[in-house]
C-alpha positions in Angstrom: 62.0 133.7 140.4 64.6 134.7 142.5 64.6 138.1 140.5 60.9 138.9 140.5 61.2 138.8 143.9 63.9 141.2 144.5 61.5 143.8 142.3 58.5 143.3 143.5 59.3 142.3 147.5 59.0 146.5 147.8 55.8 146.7 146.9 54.5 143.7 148.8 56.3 145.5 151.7 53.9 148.3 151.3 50.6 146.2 150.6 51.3 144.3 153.5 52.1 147.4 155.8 48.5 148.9 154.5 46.6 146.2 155.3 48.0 145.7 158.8 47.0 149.3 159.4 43.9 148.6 158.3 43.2 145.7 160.4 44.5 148.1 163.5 44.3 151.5 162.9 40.8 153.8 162.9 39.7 154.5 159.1 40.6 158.3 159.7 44.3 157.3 161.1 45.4 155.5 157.8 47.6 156.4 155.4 48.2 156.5 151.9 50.5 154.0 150.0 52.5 157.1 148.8 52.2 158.1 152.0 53.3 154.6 153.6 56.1 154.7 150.9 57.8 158.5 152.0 56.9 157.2 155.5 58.9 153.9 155.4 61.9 155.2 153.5 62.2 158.1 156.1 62.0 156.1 159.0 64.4 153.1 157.5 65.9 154.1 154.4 65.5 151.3 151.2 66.3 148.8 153.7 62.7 148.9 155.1 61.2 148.0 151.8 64.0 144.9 151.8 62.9 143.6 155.3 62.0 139.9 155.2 63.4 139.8 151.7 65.9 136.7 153.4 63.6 133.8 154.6 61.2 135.1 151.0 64.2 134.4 148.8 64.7 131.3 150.4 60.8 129.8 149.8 61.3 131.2 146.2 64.4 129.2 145.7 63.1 125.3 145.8 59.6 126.6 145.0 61.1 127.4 141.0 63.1 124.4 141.3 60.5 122.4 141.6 58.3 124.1 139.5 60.4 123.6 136.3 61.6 119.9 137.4 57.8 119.1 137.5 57.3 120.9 134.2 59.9 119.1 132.4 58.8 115.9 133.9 55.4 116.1 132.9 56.4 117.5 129.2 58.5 114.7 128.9 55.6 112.3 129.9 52.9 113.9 128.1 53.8 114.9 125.1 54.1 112.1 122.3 57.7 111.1 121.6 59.4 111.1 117.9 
């Protein structure tokens, strides 16, 4: 979980910067996601693509915890005992 998110939370980063711009900016004023990608690390460095990453780690955490402790609950109650 925790992981995944520390690959992936870069390219959310982007996706979530493109569609704010295209919720505010004119259709001929948008960018690229390559574009968005030189863009961001020019302007912040890999730390941009990282911002958020704290309170997003912190949702994953007890989200996976739970996840499995439900799994394994369930599994234990569901399938047929020997």
């Amino acid at each position: 979980g925790t992981l995944s998110t520390w690959v992936t939370f870069p390219f959310d980063t982007v996706r979530r910067r493109m569609q704010i711009q295209g919720q505010h900016f004119a259709p001929e004023e948008r960018i690229s996601a390559s574009q968005m990608i030189r863009t961001l690390l020019k302007k912040d460095g890999i730390k941009g693509f990282y911002r958020g990453i704290a309170p997003e780690v912190m949702k994953v955490i007890p989200m996976v915890g739970t996840m499995f402790t439900v799994y394994e609950y369930l599994k234990d109650q569901l399938l047929p005992s020997n």
